[in-house]
N, C-alpha and C positions, 0 to 999 in steps of 0.2 A: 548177748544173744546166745541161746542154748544150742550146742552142738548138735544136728538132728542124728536121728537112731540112723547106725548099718544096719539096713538090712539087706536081705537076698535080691532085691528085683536094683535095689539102688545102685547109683553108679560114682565111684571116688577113683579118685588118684592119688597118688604121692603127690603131696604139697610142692609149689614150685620154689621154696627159699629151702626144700630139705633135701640132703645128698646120704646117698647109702654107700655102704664101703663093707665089701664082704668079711666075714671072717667066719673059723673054725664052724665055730656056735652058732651063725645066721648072718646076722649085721648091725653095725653099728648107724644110726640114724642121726643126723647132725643138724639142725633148723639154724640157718645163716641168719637169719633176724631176730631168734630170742636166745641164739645161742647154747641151745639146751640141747644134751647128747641123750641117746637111747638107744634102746639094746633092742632087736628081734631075735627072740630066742633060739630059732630054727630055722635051718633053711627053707623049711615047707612054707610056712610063713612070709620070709623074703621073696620067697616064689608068687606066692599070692599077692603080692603088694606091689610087685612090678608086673604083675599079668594085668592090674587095676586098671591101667592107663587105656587100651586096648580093648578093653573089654564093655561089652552093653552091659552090665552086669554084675554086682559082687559075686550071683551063683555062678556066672560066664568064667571069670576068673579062679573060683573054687574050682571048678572042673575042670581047667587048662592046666590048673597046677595037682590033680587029681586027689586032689581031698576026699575022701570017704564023705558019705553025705551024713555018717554015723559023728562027725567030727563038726559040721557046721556048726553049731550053736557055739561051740570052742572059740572058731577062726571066727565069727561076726560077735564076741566078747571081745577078743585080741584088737578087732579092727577099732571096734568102736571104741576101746581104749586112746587106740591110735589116734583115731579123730578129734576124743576127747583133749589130748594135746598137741592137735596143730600138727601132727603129719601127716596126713593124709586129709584131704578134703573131697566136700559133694562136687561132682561134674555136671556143669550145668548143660542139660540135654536139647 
């Protein structure tokens, strides 16, 4: 089944099998059932991806973590990377 698009109105979380662990650079992204590690490049990014849970919203989230709105199209590639491997998933509303 094909991962559906992030977009701005839609609503994700951090997957519940993946754990974040800060560092320098952003964070390290850990999935406890496929075992497979990843990197968030930035902390702006980490920011966003824990405001996900929270939020009605990917834009809701953008905004809490004060992303430029000049920067969206960046952050909803990033996410929907993310999705694309199983960290983050759709919240069902």
């Amino acid at each position: 089944m094909p991962t559906p698009p992030v977009t701005p109105d839609g609503a994700w979380r951090l997957s519940g099998s993946v754990a974040l662990r800060p560092e320098p650079f952003g964070a390290l992204a850990y999935d406890f059932h496929t075992r497979r590690l990843s990197f968030l490049k930035t902390p702006a990014l980490v920011d966003v991806v824990r405001r996900l849970e929270g939020a009605a919203s990917v834009r809701e989230a953008l905004a809490g973590a004060a992303v430029p709105d000049a920067e969206h199209p960046a952050y909803l590639r990033a996410l929907g990377n993310l999705a694309e491997g199983g960290l983050i998933e759709e919240q069902v509303r």
